[in-house]
C-alpha positions in Angstrom: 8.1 -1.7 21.0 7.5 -0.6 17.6 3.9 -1.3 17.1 4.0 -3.1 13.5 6.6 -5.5 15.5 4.4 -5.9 18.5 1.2 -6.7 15.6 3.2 -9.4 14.1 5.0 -11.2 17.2 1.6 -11.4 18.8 0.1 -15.3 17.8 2.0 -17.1 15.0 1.8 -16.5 11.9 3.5 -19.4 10.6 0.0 -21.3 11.4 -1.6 -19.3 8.2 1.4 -19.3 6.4 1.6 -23.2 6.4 -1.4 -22.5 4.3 0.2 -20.2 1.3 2.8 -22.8 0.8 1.9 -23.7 -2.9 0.7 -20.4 -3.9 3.9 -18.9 -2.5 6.0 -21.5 -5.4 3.7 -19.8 -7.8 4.7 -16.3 -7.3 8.4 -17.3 -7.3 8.6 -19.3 -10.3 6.9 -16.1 -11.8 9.5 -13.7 -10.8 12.7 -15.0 -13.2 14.7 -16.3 -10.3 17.4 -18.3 -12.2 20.5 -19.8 -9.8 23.0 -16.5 -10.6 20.7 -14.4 -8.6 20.9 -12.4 -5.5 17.4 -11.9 -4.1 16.0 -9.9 -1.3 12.7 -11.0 0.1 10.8 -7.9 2.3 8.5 -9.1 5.3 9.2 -12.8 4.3 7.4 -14.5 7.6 9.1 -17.9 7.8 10.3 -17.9 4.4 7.1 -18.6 1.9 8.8 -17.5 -1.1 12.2 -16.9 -0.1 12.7 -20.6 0.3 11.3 -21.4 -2.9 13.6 -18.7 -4.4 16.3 -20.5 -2.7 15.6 -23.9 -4.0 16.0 -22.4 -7.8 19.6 -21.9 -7.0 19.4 -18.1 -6.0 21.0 -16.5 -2.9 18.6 -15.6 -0.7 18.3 -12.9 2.2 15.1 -12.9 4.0 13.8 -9.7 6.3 11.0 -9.8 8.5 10.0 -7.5 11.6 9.0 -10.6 13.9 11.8 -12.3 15.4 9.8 -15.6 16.1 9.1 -15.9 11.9 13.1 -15.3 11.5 13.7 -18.2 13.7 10.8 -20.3 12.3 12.4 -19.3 9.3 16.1 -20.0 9.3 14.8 -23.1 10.9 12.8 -24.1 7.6 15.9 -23.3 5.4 17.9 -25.4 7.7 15.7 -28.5 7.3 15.5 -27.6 3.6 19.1 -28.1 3.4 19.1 -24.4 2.5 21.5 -23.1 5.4 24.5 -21.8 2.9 22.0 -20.4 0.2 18.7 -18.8 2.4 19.1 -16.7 5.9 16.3 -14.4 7.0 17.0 -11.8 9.3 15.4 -9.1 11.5 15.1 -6.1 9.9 12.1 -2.8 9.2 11.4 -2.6 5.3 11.1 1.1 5.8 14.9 1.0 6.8 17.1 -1.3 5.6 20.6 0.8 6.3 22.8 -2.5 7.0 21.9 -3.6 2.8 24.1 -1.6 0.6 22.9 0.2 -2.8 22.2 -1.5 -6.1 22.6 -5.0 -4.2 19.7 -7.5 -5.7 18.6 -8.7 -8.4 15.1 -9.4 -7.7 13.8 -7.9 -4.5 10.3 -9.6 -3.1 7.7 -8.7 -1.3 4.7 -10.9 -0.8 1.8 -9.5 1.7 4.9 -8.3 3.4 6.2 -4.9 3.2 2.5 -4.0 2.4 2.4 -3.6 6.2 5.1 -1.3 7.1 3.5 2.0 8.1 5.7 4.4 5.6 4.8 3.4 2.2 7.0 6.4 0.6 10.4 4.9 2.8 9.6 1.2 1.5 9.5 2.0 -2.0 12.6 4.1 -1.5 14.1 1.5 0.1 13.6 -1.4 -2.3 14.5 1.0 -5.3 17.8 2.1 -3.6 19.3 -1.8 -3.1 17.5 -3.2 -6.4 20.6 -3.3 -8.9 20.4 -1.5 -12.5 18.8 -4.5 -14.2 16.6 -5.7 -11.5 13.0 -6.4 -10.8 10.6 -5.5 -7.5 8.3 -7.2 -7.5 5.2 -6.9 -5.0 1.8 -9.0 -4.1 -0.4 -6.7 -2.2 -4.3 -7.1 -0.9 -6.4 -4.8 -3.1 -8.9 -2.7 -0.9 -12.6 -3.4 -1.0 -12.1 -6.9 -3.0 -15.3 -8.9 -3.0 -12.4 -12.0 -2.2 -11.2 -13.2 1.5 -8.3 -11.2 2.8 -10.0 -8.0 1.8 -13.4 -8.8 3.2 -11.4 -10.5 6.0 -9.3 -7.1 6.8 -12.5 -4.9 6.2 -14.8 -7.1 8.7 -11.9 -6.8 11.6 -11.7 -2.9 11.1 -15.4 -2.7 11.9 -15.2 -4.4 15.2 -12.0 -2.4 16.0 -11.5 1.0 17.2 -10.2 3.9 14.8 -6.4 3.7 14.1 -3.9 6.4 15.8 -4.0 9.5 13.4 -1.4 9.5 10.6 -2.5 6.1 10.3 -1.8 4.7 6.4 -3.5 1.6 5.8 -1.8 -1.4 4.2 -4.9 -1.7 1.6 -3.5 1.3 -0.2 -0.7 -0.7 -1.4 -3.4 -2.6 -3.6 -4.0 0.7 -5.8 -2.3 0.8 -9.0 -2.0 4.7 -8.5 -1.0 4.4 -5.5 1.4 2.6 -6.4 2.9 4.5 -9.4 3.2 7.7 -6.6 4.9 5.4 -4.5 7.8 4.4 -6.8 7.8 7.3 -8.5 8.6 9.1 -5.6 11.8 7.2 -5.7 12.7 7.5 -9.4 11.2 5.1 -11.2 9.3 6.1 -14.5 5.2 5.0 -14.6 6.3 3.1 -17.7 8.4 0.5 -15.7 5.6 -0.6 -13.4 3.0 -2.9 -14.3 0.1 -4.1 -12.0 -1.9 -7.2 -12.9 -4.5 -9.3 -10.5 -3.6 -12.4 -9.8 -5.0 -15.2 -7.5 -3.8 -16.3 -4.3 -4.9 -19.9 -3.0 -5.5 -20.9 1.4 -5.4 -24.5 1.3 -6.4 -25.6 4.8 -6.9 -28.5 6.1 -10.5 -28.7 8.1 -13.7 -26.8 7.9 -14.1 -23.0 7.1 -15.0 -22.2 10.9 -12.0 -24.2 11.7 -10.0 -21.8 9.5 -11.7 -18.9 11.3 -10.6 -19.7 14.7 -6.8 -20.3 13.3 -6.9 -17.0 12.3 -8.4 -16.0 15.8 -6.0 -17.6 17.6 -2.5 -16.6 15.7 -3.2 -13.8 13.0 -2.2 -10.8 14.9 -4.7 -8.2 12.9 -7.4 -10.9 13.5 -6.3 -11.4 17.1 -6.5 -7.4 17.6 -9.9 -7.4 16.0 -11.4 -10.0 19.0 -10.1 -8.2 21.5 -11.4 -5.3 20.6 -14.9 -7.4 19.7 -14.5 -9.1 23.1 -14.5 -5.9 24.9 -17.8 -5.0 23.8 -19.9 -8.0 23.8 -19.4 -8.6 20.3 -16.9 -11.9 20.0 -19.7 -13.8 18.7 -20.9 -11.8 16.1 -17.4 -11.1 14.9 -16.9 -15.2 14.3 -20.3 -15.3 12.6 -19.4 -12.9 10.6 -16.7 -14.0 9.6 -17.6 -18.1 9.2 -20.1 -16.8 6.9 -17.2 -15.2 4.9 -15.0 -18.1 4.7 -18.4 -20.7 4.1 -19.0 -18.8 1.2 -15.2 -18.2 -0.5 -15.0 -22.2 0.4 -14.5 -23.8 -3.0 -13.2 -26.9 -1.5 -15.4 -30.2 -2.5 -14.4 -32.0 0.2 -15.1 -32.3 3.5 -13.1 -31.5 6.4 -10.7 -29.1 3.7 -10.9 -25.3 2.6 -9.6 -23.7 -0.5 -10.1 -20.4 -0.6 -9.1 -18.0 -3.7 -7.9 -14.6 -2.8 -7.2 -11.5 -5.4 -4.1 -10.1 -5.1 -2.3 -7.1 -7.2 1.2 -8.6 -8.2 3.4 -5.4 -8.8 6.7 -5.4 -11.0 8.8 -2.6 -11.1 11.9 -2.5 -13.1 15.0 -0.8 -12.3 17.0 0.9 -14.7 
């Protein structure tokens, strides 16, 4: 099995995701989607912003690598009453050969395509079915952030073992430069990409270390990360570690809830 798939259809992501739900309208209402528009939406999980994008009238194609999110998914859309307008499918972002050329007018990817292991084919990818006109647009983690998912992602890679050589990590799509190479690459001119920080808001419902063992128990890089821990006595201080993390990004009030802040780089490309 492709590893990427095997990381994401391992626990259920759809657990964290029912925590990005608001945040997720955010991004969409910032992307222009008006109801004319065909929209692509890359790694889209079980449809976080792609349902949103379909509720503002657009046509919406969802692609994720885990089968179980395209089902949880096109399940959401169908209780949504979004059936005829929103349909995720299985696909790779570093290959989408079924979509043809110059095909969207927005094309979305929200802590999504981030994760495919060829930056260089996603970029080239989202360019080549982005219409003259159109807009990418991107949320990606931003390496060594002080805020959760980065602390999150860089506390799991010390309990884990090295990755497989050739390995390009996912945090690389959070460096403006990076970025610029990445695109540019596939034609696009430095002067039609902008990168901004933005905030991303987990609103869960219980205690930090509650929100800790979610992630545990159905966030496949997390998951990996315990296992690994596990095998060498250090489970324990992995949770700690991270409780301590999520106690102190808690900006909740109340108790029994956590709201937690994360810094995100919010990428927008536009196509000529």
């Amino acid at each position: 099995m492709n590893p990427n798939k095997a990381l994401w259809e391992k626990g259920d992501f759809t657990r964290i995701a029912d925590t990005m739900r608001e945040s997720g309208e955010d991004v969409v209402r910032l992307a222009g989607i008006t109801p004319d528009m065909k929209v692509l939406d890359l790694g889209c999980g079980d449809g976080t912003t792609a349902i949103p994008a379909a509720k503002l009238g657009a046509q919406v194609l969802g692609v994720d690598i885990a089968s179980h999110l395209v089902a949880a998914g096109n399940r959401r859309a169908a209780q949504a009453g979004l059936a005829a307008t929103c349909r995720i499918q299985e696909g790779d972002a570093c290959d989408l050969g079924g979509l043809e050329n110059k095909t969207f007018d927005r094309v979305i990817s929200i802590f999504g395509a981030m994760f495919a292991p060829k930056p260089f084919d996603v970029a080239r990818e989202m360019v080549r079915v982005t219409r003259p006109g159109g807009r990418i647009v991107m949320g990606n983690w931003i390496p060594n952030d002080p805020t959760l998912v980065a602390q999150l992602l860089k506390i799991s890679t010390s309990y884990s073992p090295p990755p497989p050589e050739g390995f390009v990590s996912p945090m690389t799509w959070g460096v403006a430069s990076n970025v610029i190479e990445r695109f540019g690459a596939a034609g696009i001119a430095s002067e039609a990409i902008t990168c901004e920080r933005e905030t991303y808001v987990f609103d869960f419902k219980g205690s930090p270390a509650e929100f800790v063992d979610t992630f545990r128990q159905y966030y496949g890089p997390t998951m990996n990360a315990f296992d690994a821990a596990a095998k060498d006595g250090r489970a324990q201080a992995l949770r700690n570690e991270l409780v301590k993390l999520f106690e102190s990004e808690n900006q909740s009030q109340y108790p029994n809830t956590t709201l937690i802040p994360a810094t995100y780089l919010r990428v927008t490309v536009a196509v000529g």
